[in-house]
DRENLO-718271 format. One record per residue (C-alpha): x, y, z; residue in one letter. Coordinates in pm, 1 decimal. Each point is the difference from the previous one (the first is absolute). Example, Ala and Ser with C-alpha at 12.3 -4.5 7.8 and 13.67 -1.06 7.14 Angstrom:
% residues 2
site px:1230.0, py:-450.0, pz:780.0, residuo:a
site px:137.0, py:344.0, pz:-66.0, residuo:s
% end
This chain:
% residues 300
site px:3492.0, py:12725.3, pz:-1852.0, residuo:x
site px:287.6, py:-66.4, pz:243.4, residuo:x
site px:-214.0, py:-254.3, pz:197.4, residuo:x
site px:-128.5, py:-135.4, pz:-308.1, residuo:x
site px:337.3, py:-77.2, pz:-116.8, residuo:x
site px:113.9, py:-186.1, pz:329.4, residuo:x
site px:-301.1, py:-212.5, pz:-18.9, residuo:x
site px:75.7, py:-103.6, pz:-316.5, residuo:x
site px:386.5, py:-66.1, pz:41.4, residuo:x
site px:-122.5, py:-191.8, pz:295.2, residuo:x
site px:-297.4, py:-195.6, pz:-206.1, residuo:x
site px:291.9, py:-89.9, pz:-291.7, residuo:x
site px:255.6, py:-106.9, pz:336.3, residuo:x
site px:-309.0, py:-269.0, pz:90.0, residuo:x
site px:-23.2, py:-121.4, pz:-342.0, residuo:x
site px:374.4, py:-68.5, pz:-36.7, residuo:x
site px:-30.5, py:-161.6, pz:343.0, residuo:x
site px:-287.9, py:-190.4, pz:-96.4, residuo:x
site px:87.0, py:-103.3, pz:-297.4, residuo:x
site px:348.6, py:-100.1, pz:157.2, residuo:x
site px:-191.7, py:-224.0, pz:262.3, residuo:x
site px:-167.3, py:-184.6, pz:-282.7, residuo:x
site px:316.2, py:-73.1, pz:-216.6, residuo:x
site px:183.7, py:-169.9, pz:359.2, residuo:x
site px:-343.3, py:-150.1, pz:46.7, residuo:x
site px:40.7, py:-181.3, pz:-384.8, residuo:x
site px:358.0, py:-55.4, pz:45.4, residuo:x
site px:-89.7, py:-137.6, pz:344.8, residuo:x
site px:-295.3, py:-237.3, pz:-155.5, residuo:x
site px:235.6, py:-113.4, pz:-296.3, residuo:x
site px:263.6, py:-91.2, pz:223.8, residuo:x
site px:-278.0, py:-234.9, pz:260.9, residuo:x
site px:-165.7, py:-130.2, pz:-368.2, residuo:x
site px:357.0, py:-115.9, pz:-81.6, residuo:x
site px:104.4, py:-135.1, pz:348.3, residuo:x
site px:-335.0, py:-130.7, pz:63.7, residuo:x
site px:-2.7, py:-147.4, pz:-342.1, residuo:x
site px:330.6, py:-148.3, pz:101.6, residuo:x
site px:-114.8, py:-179.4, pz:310.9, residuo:x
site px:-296.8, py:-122.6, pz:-162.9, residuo:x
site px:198.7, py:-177.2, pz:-265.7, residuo:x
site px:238.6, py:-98.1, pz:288.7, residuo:x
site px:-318.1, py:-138.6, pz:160.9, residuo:x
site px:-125.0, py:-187.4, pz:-267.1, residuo:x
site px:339.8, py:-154.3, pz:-64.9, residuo:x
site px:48.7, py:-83.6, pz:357.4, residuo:x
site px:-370.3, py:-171.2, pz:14.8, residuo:x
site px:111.7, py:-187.7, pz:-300.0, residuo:x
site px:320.1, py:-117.0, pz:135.2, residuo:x
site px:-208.1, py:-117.4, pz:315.1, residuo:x
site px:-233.7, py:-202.2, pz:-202.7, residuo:x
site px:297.8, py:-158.7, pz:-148.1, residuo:x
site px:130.5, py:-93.2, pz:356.0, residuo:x
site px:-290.0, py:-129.0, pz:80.4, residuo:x
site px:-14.2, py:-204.4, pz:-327.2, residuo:x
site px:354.1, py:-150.6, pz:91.2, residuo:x
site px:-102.7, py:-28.9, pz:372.4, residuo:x
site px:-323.6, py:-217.1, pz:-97.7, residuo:x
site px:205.6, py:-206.6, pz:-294.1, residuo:x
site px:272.6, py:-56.8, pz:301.9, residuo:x
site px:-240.7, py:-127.1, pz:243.6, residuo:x
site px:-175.1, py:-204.9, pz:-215.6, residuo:x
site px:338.1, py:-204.6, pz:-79.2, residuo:x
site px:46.9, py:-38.2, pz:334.0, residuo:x
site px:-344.9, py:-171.9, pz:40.3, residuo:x
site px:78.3, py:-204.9, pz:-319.7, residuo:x
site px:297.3, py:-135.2, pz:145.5, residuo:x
site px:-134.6, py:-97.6, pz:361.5, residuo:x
site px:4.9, py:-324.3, pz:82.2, residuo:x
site px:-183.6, py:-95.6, pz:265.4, residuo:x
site px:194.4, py:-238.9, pz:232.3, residuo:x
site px:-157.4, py:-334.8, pz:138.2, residuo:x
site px:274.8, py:-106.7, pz:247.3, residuo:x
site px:-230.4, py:-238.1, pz:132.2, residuo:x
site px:-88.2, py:-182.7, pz:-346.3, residuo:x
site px:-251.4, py:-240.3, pz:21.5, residuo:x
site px:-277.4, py:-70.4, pz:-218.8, residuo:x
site px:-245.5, py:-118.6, pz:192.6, residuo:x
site px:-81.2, py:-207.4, pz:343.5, residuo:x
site px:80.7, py:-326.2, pz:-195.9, residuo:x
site px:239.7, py:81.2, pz:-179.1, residuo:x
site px:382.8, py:-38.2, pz:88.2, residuo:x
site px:220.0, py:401.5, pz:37.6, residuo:x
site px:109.1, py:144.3, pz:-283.8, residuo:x
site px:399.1, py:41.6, pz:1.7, residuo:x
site px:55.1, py:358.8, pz:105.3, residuo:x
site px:70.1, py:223.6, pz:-297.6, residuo:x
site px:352.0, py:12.5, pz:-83.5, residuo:x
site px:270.8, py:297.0, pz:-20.6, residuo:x
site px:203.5, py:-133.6, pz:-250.0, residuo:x
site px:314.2, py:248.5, pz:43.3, residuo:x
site px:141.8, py:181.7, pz:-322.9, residuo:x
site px:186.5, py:-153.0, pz:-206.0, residuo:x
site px:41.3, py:209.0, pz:-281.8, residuo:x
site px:379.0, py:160.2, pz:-134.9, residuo:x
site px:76.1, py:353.3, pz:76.2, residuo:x
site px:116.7, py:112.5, pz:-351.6, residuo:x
site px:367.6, py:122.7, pz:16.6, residuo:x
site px:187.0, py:141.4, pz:-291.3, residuo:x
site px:147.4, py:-178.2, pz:-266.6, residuo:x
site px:277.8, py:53.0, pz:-141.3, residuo:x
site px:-1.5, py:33.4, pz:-387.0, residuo:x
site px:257.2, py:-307.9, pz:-68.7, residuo:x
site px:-242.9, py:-197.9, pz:195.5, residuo:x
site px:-272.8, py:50.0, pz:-144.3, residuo:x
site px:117.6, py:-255.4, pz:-316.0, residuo:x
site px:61.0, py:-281.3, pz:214.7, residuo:x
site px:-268.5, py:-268.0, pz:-45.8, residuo:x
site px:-245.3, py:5.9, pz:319.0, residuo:x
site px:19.4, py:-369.8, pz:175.8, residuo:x
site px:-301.7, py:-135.9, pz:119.5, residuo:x
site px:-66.3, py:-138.3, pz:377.6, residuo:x
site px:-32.9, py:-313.9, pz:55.8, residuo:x
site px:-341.2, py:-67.7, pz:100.5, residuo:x
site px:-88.1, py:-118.9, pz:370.6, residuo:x
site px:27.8, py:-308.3, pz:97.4, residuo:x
site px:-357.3, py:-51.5, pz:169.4, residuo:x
site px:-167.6, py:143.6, pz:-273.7, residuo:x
site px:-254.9, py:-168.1, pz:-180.9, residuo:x
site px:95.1, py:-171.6, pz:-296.9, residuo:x
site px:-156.2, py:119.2, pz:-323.4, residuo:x
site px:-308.4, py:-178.2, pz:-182.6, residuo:x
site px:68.8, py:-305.9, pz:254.3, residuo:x
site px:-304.1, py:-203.6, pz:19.8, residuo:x
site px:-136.1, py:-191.8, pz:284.3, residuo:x
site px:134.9, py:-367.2, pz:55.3, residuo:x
site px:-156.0, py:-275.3, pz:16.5, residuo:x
site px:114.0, py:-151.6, pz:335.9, residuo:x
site px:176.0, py:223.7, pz:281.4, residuo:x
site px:389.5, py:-19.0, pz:44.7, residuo:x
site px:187.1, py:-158.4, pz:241.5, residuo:x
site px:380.4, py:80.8, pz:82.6, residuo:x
site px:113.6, py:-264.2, pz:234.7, residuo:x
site px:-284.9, py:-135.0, pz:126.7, residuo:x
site px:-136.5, py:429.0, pz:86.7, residuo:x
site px:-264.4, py:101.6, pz:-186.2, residuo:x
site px:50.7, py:341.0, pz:-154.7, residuo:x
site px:-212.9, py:304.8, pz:-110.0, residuo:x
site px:183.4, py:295.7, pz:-106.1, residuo:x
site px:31.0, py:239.3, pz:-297.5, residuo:x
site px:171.2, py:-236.2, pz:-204.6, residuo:x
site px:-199.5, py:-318.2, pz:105.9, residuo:x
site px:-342.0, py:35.7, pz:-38.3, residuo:x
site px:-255.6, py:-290.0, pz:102.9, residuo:x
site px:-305.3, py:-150.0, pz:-207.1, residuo:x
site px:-319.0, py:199.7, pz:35.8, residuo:x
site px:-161.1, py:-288.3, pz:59.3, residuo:x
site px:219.4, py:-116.4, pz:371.9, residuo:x
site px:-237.0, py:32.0, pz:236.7, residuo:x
site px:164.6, py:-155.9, pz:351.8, residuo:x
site px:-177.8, py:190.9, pz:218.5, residuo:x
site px:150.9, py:119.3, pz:355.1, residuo:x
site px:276.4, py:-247.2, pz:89.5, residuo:x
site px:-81.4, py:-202.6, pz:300.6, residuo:x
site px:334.1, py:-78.0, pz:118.2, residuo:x
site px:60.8, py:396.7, pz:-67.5, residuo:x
site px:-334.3, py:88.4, pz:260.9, residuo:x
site px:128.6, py:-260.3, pz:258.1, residuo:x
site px:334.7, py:199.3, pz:12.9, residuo:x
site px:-144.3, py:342.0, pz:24.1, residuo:x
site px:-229.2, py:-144.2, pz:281.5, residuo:x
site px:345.0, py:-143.4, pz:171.0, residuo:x
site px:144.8, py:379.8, pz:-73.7, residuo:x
site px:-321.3, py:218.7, pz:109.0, residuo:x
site px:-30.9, py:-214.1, pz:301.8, residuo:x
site px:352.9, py:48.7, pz:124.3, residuo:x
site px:-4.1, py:384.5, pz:-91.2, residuo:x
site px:-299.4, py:-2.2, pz:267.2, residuo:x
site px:235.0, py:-53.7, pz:252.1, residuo:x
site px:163.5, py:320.1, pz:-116.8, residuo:x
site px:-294.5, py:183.9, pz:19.4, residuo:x
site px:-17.5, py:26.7, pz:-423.3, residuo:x
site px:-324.2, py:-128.4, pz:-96.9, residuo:x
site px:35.9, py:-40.7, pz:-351.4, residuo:x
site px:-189.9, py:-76.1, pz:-305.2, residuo:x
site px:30.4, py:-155.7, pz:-340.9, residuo:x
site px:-256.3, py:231.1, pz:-160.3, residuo:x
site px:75.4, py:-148.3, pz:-414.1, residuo:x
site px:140.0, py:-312.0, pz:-70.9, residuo:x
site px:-118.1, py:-221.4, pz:-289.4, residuo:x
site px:-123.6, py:251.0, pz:-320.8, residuo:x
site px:-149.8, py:-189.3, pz:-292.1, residuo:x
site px:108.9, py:145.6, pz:-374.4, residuo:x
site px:-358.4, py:165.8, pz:-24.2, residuo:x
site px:42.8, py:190.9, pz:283.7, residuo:x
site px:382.0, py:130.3, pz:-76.8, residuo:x
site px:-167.6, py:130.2, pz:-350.9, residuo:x
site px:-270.6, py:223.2, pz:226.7, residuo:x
site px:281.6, py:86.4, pz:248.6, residuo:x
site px:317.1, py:120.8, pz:-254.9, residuo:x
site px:-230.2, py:208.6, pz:-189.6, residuo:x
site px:-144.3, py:174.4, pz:288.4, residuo:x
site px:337.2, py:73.3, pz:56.3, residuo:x
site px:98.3, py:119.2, pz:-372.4, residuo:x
site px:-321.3, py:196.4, pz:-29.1, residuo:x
site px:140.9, py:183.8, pz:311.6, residuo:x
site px:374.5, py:19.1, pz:-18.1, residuo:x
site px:69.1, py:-82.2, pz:-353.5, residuo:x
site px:199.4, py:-302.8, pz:-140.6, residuo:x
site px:311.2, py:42.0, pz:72.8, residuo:x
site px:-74.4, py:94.4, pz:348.3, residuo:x
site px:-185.0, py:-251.2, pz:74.8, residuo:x
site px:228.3, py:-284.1, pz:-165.9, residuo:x
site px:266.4, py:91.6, pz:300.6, residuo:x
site px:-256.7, py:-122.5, pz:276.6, residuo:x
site px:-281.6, py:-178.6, pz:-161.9, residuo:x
site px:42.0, py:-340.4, pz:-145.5, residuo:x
site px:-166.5, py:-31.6, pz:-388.1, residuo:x
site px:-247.9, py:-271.6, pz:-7.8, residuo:x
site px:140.7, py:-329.5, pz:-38.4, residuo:x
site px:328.5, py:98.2, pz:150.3, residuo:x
site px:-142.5, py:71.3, pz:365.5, residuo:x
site px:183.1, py:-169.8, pz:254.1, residuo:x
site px:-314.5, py:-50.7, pz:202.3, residuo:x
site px:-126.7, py:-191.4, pz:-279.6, residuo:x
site px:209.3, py:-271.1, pz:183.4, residuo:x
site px:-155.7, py:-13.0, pz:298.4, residuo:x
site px:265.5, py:26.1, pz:182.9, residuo:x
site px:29.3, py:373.8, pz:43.1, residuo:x
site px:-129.6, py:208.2, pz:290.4, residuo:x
site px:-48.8, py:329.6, pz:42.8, residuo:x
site px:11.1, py:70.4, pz:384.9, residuo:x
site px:-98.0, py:248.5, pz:225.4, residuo:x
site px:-75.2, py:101.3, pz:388.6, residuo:x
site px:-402.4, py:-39.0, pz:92.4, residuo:x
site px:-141.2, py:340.5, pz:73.4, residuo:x
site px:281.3, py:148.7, pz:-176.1, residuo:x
site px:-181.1, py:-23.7, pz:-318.6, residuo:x
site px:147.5, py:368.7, pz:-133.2, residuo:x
site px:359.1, py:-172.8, pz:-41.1, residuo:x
site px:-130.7, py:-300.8, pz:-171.6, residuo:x
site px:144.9, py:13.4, pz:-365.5, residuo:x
site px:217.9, py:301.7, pz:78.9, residuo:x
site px:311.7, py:133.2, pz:20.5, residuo:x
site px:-48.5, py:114.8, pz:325.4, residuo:x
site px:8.6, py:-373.8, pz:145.0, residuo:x
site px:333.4, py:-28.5, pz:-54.7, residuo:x
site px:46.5, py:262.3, pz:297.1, residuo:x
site px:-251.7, py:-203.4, pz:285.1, residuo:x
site px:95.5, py:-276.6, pz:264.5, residuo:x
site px:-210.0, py:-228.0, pz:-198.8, residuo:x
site px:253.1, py:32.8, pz:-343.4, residuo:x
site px:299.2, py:-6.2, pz:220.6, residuo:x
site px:-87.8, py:-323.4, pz:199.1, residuo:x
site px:-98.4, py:-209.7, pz:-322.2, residuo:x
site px:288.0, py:139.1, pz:-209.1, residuo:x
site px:222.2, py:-160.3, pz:329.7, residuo:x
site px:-187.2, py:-290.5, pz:38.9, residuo:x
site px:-231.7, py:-153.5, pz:-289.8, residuo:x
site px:263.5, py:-231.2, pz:-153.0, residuo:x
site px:7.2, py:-226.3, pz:326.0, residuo:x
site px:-370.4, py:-49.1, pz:-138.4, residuo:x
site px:104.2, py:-96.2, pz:-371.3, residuo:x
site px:-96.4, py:365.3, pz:-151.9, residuo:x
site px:261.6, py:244.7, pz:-159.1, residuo:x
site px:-47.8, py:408.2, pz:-30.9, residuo:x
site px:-66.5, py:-17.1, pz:-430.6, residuo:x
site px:116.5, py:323.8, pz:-106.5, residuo:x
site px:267.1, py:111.5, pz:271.8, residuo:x
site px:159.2, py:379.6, pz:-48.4, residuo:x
site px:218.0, py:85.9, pz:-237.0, residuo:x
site px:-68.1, py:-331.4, pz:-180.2, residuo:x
site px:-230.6, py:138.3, pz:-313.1, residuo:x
site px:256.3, py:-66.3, pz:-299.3, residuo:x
site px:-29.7, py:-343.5, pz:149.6, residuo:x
site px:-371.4, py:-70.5, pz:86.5, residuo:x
site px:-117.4, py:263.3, pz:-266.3, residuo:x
site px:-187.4, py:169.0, pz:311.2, residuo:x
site px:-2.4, py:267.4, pz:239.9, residuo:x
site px:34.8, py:-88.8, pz:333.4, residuo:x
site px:-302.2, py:-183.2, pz:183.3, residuo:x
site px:41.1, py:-20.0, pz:368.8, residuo:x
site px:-298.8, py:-209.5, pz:54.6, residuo:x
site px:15.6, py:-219.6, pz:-329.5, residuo:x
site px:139.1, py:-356.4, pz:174.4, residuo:x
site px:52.3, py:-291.1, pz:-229.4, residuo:x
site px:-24.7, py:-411.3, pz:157.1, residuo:x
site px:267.2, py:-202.0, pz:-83.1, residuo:x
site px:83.8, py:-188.7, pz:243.8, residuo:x
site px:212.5, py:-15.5, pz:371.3, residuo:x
site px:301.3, py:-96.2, pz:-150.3, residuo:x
site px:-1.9, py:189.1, pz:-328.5, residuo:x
site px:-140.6, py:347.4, pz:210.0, residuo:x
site px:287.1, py:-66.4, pz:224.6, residuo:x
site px:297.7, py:14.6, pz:-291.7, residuo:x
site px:-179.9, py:265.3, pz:-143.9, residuo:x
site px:6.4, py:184.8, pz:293.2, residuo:x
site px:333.8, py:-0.3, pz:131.6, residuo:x
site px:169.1, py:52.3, pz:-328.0, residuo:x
site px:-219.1, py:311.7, pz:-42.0, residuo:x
site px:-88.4, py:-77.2, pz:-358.3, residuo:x
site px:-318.8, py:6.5, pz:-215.4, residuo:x
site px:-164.4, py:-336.9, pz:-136.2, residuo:x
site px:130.0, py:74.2, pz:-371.2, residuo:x
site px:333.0, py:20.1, pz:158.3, residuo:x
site px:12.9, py:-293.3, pz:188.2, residuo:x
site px:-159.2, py:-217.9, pz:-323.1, residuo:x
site px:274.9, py:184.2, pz:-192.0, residuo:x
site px:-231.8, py:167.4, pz:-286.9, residuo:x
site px:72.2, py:362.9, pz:135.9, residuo:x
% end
């Protein structure tokens, strides 16, 4: 009976243990169901919140590759075709908005006065070119007839043979790689440029048909042979070539068109390879009074 009883004390003492093993067992497995639960929500949200990088990543990089613009520095359209004008920078020239102050705010807003060199609206083409003592002129505000058709001066290519020979001598071998452009052809060239730049770009370097100086035949756009990748670019301005003709080409009768700083006067950016013929003793005044052609006619 005695041994009996100790077995059976000690069978009850296993249950209690037993059955004390399985309750930390089920607290233990409801507290991994709820922490696993946890981290598999915690998962799930964090796989969700990468998708949704990856959604932003993929919308970012395809505005990037919306807004690339692939640069032709070199722009030309073809082996017989003249360079395209590099593609401009045109700096900003928007307002920074500032505070106002209340009182101002009632004050009527004055308008600018518009530029100049712009073009004049709903002007049409003339019917014979204008002269200003004696100088033809082709500008923004002076348009010629779409039908003038001089073709490439001859007393303008005698000159620049006189001028190309004598920069030989300097080692500059230069070129006049556009001279006379017929109405037709400004039409294909100015929208080329519009399609790429946009209007209003392309008005502050590209003549509109009818109003092209080269029209006259007595503009020429010059460069340095074998130095074709500066032709129609900025980046003339900054060779031997652009220095030596800029210091030299009005002994020959030819005048730098669109000079620096001189665009509210020409109505266009600078052109340091855009000469204009007038003459030995007209280049010459022009030149050492360091003015523009409007300003020496007096219609600036």
């Amino acid at each position: 009976m005695g041994k009996r009883g100790k077995k059976s004390g000690l069978g009850r003492n296993r249950t209690y243990i037993a059955a004390g093993f399985a309750f930390v067992l089920l607290v233990g497995a409801i507290i991994w169901i709820g922490s696993n639960d946890r981290n598999v929500n915690q998962l799930i949200e964090s796989l969700d919140q990468g998708d949704e990088f990856q959604k932003i990543e993929l919308s970012l990089n395809e505005d990037k590759s919306a807004n690339h613009v692939e640069e032709n520095p070199q722009g030309t359209n073809g082996p017989d075709e003249e360079p395209l004008r590099d593609r401009e920078k045109v700096p900003f020239t928007g307002e920074v908005s500032e505070e106002v102050d209340p009182t101002e705010q009632s004050k009527p807003v004055q308008e600018k006065s518009p530029n100049p060199r712009d073009y004049l609206d709903e002007q049409d083409l003339p019917k014979e070119p204008k002269y200003v003592r004696g100088i033809l002129l082709a500008n923004k505000q002076y348009p010629l007839p779409k039908d003038f058709a001089p073709g490439e001066s001859q007393s303008a290519r005698e000159a620049f043979n006189e001028l190309a020979a004598a920069a030989v001598t300097s080692g500059i071998n230069l070129q006049a790689f556009s001279t006379y452009r017929s109405y037709d052809y400004q039409v294909t060239l100015y929208n080329r440029y519009v399609e790429r730049d946009g209007q209003e770009a392309a008005d502050r370097y590209s003549a509109r048909p009818g109003y092209s100086e080269h029209q006259t035949g007595l503009a020429f756009d010059i460069g340095e042979v074998n130095h074709e990748k500066h032709w129609a670019s900025t980046s003339f301005g900054d060779t031997e070539a652009a220095k030596w003709l800029a210091a030299n080409a009005y002994e020959y009768g030819f005048i730098l068109r669109y000079p620096k700083g001189k665009e509210e006067v020409t109505g266009y950016m600078h052109e340091s390879w855009h000469y204009r013929y007038v003459g030995k003793d007209l280049a010459e005044k022009i030149f050492k009074q360091n003015i523009t052609l409007e300003e020496y006619l007096g219609i600036h």
